[in-house]
N, C-alpha and C positions, 0 to 999 in steps of 0.2 A: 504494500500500500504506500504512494506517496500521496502526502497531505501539505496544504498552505493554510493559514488563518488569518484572518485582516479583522480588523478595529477599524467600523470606517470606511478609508481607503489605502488604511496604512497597513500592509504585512506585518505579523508577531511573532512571536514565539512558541507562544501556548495561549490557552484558555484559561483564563484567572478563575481560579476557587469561587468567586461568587457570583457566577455568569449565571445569568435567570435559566438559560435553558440546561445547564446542568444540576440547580437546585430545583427549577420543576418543571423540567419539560418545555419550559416556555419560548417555542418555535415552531418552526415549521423546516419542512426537509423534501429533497428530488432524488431519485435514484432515476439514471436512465441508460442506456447502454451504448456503448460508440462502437461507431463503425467507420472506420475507414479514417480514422480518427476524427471524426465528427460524433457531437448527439444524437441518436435518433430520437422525433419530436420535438426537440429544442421549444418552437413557439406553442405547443402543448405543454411542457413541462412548466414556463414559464408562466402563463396562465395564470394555470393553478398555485404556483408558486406566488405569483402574487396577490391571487384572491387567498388564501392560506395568510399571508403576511398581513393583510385588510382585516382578514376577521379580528385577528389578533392585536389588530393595533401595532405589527409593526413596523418602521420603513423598510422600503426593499432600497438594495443600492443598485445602481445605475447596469441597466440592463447590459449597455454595450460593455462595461469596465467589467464585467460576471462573465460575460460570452467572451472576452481577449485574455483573461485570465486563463479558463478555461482553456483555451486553444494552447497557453503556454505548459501547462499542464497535460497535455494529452498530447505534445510532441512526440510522433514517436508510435504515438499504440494504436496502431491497426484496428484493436480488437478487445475493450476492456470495457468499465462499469465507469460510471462517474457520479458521486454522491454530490450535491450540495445542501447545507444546514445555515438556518439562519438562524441564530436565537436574538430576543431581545438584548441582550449584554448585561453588563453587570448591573448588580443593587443589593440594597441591604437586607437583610432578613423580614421576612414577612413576602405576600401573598402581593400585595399592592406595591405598583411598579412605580419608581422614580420618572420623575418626566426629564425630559433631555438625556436617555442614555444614549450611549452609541450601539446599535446592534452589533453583532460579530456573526462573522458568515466563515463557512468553512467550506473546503472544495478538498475532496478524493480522488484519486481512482484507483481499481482495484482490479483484484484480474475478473475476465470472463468466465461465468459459470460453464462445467460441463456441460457437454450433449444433452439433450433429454431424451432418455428412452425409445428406440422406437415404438415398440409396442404398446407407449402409454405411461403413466403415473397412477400409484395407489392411494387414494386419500381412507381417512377415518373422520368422525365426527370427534368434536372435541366437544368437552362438558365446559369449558371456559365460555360463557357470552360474552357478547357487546353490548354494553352498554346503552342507553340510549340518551343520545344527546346531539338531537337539532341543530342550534347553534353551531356545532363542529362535523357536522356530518360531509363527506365529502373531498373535506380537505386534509394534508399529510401532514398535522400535526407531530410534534416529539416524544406525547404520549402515548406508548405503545404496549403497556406491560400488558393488555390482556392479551395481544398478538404472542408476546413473550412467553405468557401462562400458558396460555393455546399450544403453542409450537413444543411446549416442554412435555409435553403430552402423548407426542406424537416418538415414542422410542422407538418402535421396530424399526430395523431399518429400510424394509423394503417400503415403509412409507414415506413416501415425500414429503405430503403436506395436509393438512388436516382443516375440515367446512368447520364455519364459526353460523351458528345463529344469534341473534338479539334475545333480549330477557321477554319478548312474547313469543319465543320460539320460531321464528321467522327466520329462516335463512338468509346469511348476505353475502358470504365468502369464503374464501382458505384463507388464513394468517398471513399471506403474502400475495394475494392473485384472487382477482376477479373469475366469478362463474356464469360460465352459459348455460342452457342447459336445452334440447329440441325437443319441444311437448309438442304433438300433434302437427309435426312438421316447421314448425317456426322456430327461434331462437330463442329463451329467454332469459334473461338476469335480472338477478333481485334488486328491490328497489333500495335506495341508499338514501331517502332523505330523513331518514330517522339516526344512521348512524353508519358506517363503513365510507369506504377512501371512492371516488369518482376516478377511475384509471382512465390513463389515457389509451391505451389500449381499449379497455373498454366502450372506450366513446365514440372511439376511431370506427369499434366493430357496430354500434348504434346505426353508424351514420352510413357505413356500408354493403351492410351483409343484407341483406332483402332477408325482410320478416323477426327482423330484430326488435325487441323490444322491454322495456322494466316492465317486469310482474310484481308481485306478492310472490314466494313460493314456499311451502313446506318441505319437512323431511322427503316424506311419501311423495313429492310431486319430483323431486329428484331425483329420489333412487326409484321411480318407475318410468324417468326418462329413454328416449328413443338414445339418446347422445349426451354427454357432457363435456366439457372442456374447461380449461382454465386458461386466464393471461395477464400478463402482465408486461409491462413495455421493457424490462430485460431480458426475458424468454420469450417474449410473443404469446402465442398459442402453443398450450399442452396438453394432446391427448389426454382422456383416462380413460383408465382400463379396469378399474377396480377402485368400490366405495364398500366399504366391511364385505359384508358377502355379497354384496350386486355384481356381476359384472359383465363390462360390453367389450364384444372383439373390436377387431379393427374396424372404423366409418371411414365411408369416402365422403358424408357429408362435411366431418370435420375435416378430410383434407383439404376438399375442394376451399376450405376458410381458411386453410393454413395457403393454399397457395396462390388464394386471392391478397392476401396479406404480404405474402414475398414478391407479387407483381409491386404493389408500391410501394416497399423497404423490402430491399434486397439485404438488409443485415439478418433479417426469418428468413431466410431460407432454409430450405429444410436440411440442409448442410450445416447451418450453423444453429440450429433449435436444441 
């Protein structure tokens, strides 16, 4: 992993001991995957990143000085992950924020995850929920510990990743990746305006895949799906193949989504999934 950090617009050192997003999460954050040493989705990422930063009250700093940083950071990698974190920046103890802090942003990158399976991914349910909370629903806040709870859950190793529901038992995702799921021939993904992350991937597939669209969905309306899939904008699309004991062979429906997706980001390809 290399890392930079800025105050500002000034590079640091480190992260001072009483950075708000260290004592309580207070930020927001992008993980996106490069290719070719570029972002893929940049003006997606970005977005959200700055509606995330609005909810929150905090300033973003200067689009283009973020994206030339960036480029200087990712010198080099064909092929790698790029985080960045904004927190509000330092303050004193307590819950209520000083006015006039300077936010601290932080930029990563890190290597490219493995393949994914051809034959698919195994999930399991986790008994960790979500939360529900309006206000934040949507955007990639720094609060993540039920994603954390969730994911710790998930020990076997032939499992990948593990479906999260909300506290009314609603399904809304895996701990890191958006769900699709084809009932009756259409597409559908749960709806997120009570609590879970708005992916860009996600939005992408909203706006392109014929017959896309937010549900409601249960347990039962899942695991007696025709298909399912997961995504998220550092893998793309990922087969499954297996939910506890459900499970579906190979789709050509989900490929055909997989290689509608690699026509306009050649970083999914099915080479690089």
């Amino acid at each position: 992993m290399t890392i930079r950090i800025y105050r500002g617009d000034a590079l640091v050192d480190g992260i001072e001991a009483d950075d708000r997003g260290l004592a309580y999460g207070d930020g927001v954050f992008e993980t996106m995957l490069v290719h070719q040493g570029r972002p893929v989705w940049w003006p997606e990422h970005w977005q959200r990143f700055e509606l995330g930063a609005r909810v929150l009250g905090i300033p973003v700093p200067d689009e283009a000085t973020v994206h030339g940083e960036c480029g200087r950071l990712l010198a080099g990698a064909a092929h790698a992950v790029l985080k960045i974190i904004l927190t509000r920046g330092r303050g004193g103890r307590g819950y209520a924020a000083t006015a006039g802090t300077i936010p601290t942003w932080i930029l990563s990158r890190h290597d490219a995850p493995s393949p994914t399976p051809p034959e698919g991914v195994a999930l399991q349910w986790c008994k960790t929920q979500l939360a529900v909370q309006p206000l934040l629903a949507g955007i990639k806040h720094c609060n993540r510990l039920e994603q954390v709870l969730a994911r710790a859950e998930c020990t076997d190793p032939d499992i990948f990743d593990g479906l999260m529901c909300d506290t009314d038992d609603r399904v809304i995702s895996a701990t890191s990746a958006n769900l699709f799921a084809r009932i009756d021939g259409g597409w559908l993904t749960p709806v997120i305006g009570r609590c879970g992350i708005a992916g860009v991937a996600r939005d992408w597939l909203l706006r392109h895949l014929d017959r896309a669209r937010e549900a409601e969905l249960g347990r039962t309306d899942v695991e007696n799906a025709e298909a399912i899939f997961l995504c998220n904008s550092v893998r793309g699309i990922l087969p499954v193949r297996r939910l506890g004991d459900r499970q579906w062979p190979g789709d050509e429906a989900v490929d055909r989504v997989r290689r509608q997706l690699a026509i306009e980001q050649p970083a999914f390809s099915f080479e690089d999934s």
